[in-house]
C-alpha positions as CSV (number, residue, x, y, z in Angstrom):
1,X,-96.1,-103.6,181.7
2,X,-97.5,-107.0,181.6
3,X,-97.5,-107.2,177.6
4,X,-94.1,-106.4,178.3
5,X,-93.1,-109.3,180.6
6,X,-95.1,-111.7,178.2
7,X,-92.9,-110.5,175.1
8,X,-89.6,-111.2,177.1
9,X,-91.4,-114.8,178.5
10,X,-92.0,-115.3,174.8
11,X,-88.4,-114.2,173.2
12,X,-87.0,-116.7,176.1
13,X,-88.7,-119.8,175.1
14,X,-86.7,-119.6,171.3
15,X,-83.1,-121.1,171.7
16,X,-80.4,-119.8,169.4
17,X,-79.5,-123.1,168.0
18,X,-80.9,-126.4,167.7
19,X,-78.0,-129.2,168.3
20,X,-78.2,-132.4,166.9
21,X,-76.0,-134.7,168.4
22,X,-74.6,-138.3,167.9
23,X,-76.8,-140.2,169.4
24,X,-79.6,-139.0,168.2
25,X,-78.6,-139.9,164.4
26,X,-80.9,-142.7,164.6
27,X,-82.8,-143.6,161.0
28,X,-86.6,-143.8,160.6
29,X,-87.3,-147.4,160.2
30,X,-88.8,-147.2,156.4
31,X,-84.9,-145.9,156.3
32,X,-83.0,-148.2,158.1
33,X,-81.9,-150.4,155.0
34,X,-78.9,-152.1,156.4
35,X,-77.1,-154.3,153.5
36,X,-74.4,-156.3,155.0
37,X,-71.4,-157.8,152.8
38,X,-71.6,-161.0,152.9
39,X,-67.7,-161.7,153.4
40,X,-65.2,-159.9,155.1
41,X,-63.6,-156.7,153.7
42,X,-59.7,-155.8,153.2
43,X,-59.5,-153.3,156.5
44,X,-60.2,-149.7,155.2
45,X,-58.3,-146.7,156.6
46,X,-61.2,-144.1,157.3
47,X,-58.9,-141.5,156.9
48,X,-60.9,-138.1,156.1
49,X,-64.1,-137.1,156.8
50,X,-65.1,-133.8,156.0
51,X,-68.0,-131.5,155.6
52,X,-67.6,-128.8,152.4
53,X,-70.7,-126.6,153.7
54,X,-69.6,-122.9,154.1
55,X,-71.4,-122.1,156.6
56,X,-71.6,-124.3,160.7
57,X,-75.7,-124.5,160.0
58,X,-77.0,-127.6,158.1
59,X,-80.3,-125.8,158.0
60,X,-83.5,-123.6,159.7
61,X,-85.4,-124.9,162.2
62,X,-88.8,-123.2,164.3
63,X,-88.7,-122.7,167.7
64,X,-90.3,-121.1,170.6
65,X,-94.3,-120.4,170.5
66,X,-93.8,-118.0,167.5
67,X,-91.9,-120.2,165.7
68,X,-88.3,-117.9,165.2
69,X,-85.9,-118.9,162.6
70,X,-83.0,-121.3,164.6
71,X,-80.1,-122.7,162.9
72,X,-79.8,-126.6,163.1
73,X,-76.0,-127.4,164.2
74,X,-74.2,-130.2,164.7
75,X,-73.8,-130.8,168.5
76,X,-70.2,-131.7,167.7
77,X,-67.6,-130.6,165.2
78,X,-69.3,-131.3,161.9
79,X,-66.5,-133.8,160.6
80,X,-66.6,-135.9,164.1
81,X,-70.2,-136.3,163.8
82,X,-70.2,-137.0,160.5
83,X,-67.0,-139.7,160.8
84,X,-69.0,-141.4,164.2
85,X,-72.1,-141.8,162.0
86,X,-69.7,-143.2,159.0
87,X,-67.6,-145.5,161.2
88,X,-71.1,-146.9,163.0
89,X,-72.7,-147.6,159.7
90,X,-69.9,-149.3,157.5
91,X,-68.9,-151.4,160.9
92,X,-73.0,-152.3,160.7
93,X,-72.1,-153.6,157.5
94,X,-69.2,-156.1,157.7
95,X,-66.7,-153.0,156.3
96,X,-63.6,-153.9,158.6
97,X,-62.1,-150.3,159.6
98,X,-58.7,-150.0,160.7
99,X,-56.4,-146.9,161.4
100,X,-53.0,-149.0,160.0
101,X,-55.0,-150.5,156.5
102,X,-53.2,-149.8,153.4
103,X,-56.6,-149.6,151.7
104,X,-57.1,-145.2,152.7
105,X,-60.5,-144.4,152.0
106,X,-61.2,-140.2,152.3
107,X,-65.1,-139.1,152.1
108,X,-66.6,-135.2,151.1
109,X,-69.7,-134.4,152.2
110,X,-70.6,-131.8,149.4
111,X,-74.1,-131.0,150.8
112,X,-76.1,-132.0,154.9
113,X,-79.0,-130.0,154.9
114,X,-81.8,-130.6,157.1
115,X,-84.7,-128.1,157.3
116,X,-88.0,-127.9,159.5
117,X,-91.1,-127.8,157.1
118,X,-94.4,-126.2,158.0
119,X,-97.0,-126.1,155.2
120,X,-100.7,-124.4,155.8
121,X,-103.2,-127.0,157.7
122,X,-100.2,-130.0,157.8
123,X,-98.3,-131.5,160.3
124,X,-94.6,-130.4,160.8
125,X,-92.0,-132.4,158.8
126,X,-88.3,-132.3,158.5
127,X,-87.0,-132.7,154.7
128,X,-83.1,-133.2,154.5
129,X,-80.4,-133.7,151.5
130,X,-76.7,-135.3,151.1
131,X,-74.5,-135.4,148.4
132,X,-71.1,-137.2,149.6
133,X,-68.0,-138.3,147.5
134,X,-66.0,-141.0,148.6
135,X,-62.2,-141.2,147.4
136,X,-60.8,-145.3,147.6
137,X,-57.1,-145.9,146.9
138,X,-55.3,-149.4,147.1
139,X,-52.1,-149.7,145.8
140,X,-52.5,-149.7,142.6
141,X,-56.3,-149.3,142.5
142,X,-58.4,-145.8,142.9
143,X,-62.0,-145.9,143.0
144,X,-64.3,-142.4,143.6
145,X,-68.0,-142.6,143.6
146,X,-70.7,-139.7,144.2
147,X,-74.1,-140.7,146.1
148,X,-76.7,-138.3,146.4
149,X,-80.3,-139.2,148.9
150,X,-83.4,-136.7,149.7
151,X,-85.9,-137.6,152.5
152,X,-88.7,-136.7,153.5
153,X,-90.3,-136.9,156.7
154,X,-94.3,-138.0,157.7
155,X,-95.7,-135.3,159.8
156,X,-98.6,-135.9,162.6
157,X,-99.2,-133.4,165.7
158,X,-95.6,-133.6,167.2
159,X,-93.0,-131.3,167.1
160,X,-91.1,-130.7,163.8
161,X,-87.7,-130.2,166.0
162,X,-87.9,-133.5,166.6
163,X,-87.9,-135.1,163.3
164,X,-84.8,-133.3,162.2
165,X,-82.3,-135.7,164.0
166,X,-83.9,-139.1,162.6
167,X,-85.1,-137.5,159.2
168,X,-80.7,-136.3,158.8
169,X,-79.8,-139.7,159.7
170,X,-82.0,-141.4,157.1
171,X,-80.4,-139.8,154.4
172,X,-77.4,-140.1,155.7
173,X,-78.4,-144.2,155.6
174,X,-79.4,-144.2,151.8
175,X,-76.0,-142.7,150.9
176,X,-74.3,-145.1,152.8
177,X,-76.5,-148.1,151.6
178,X,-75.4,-147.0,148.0
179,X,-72.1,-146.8,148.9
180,X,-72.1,-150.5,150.1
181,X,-73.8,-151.6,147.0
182,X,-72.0,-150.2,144.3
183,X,-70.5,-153.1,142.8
184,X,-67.1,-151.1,142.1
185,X,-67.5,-150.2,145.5
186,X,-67.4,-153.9,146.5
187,X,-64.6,-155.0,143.9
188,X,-62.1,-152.8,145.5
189,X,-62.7,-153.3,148.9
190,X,-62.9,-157.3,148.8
191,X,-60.2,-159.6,149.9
C-alpha cells in the first residue's frame, strides 16, 4: 500500500505542461547583442506576427523526479508572445513602431523549438532553434529576408527547466540582431 501512495506522490510532482511566459524571455548575457541604429527609423507597422508550427508545443521538456516527457508551451497565445518579444526588441533598437505607419512590416516564424537536453554524466542544458521570415513593404519598395539562429545552453547542477526560457529568448535575439543588420534591412527602413 505504501509503494502505492509513493507512485501517486511521484506521478503528482510531473506537471502536464511547462509554460514559458513573457517575462521570462530574457537572453543569456553572451546573447544579449543589442545593435542599435544609429538614426531614427521611418515608423514600421508591426502588423502580423505569426507562428507556422503545427502543433501548440515548441518542444519536450523533463519534469517531476522521473523526469516524464512535458510539452514546453507558450504561456500566452504563441503569436502574442512572440509579437511582445518582437515589439520589445526592435523598440531596444531605435526601430520606431507605430500601428498608423505606411511602412507594414509582417514576420513568419517558420520554426521555435526549445528542447531540455540531458546527456549521460552532464549537466542539463536547453538547446533551441528559429527560423523567421520577415515581409517589408513601402510604397513602392518590398523587402523579405529569412534569418535562421541555434543556441545552445551551458549546463551546471541546476535545473534544465530553467534554462529553456532564457536559452528561447537568445535565439530569438540572434534573429532579431540579424534582422537589424541586414543592410537591405536598413535601406528600407531609413528615413
Amino acid at each position: 500500500m505504501k509503494l502505492v501512495f509513493f507512485l501517486l506522490f511521484l506521478g503528482s510532482c510531473a506537471t502536464s505542461k511547462i509554460p514559458i511566459s513573457n517575462e521570462e524571455l530574457l537572453p543569456y548575457k553572451e546573447a544579449n547583442q543589442l545593435t542599435k541604429l544609429g538614426q531614427l527609423t521611418k515608423a514600421i507597422h508591426l502588423k502580423n506576427v505569426e507562428l507556422k508550427n503545427p502543433s501548440e508545443s515548441l518542444g519536450i521538456g523533463h519534469t517531476g523526479v522521473t523526469y516524464d516527457r512535458t510539452p514546453i508551451v507558450f504561456a500566452s497565445q504563441p503569436s502574442e508572445a512572440l509579437r511582445s518579444f518582437l515589439t520589445r526588441a526592435l523598440e531596444m533598437r531605435n526601430v520606431l513602431l507605430d500601428n498608423e505607419a505606411e511602412t507594414v512590416m509582417e514576420v513568419y516564424f517558420e520554426e521555435v523549438k526549445v528542447n531540455e537536453v540531458i546527456e549521460k554524466f552532464q549537466g542539463e542544458k536547453a538547446k533551441c532553434s528559429v527560423k523567421a521570415n520577415f515581409f517589408i513593404e513601402d510604397k513602392n519598395k518590398k523587402w523579405s529576408g529569412k534569418f535562421f539562429a541555434e543556441f545552445l545552453s551551458a549546463s551546471d547542477l541546476r535545473e534544465g527547466t530553467e534554462r529553456l526560457a532564457p536559452t528561447l529568448a537568445s535565439c530569438l535575439n540572434e534573429v532579431v540582431e540579424k534582422l537589424i543588420n541586414d543592410n537591405k534591412f536598413k535601406d528600407i527602413v531609413k528615413r
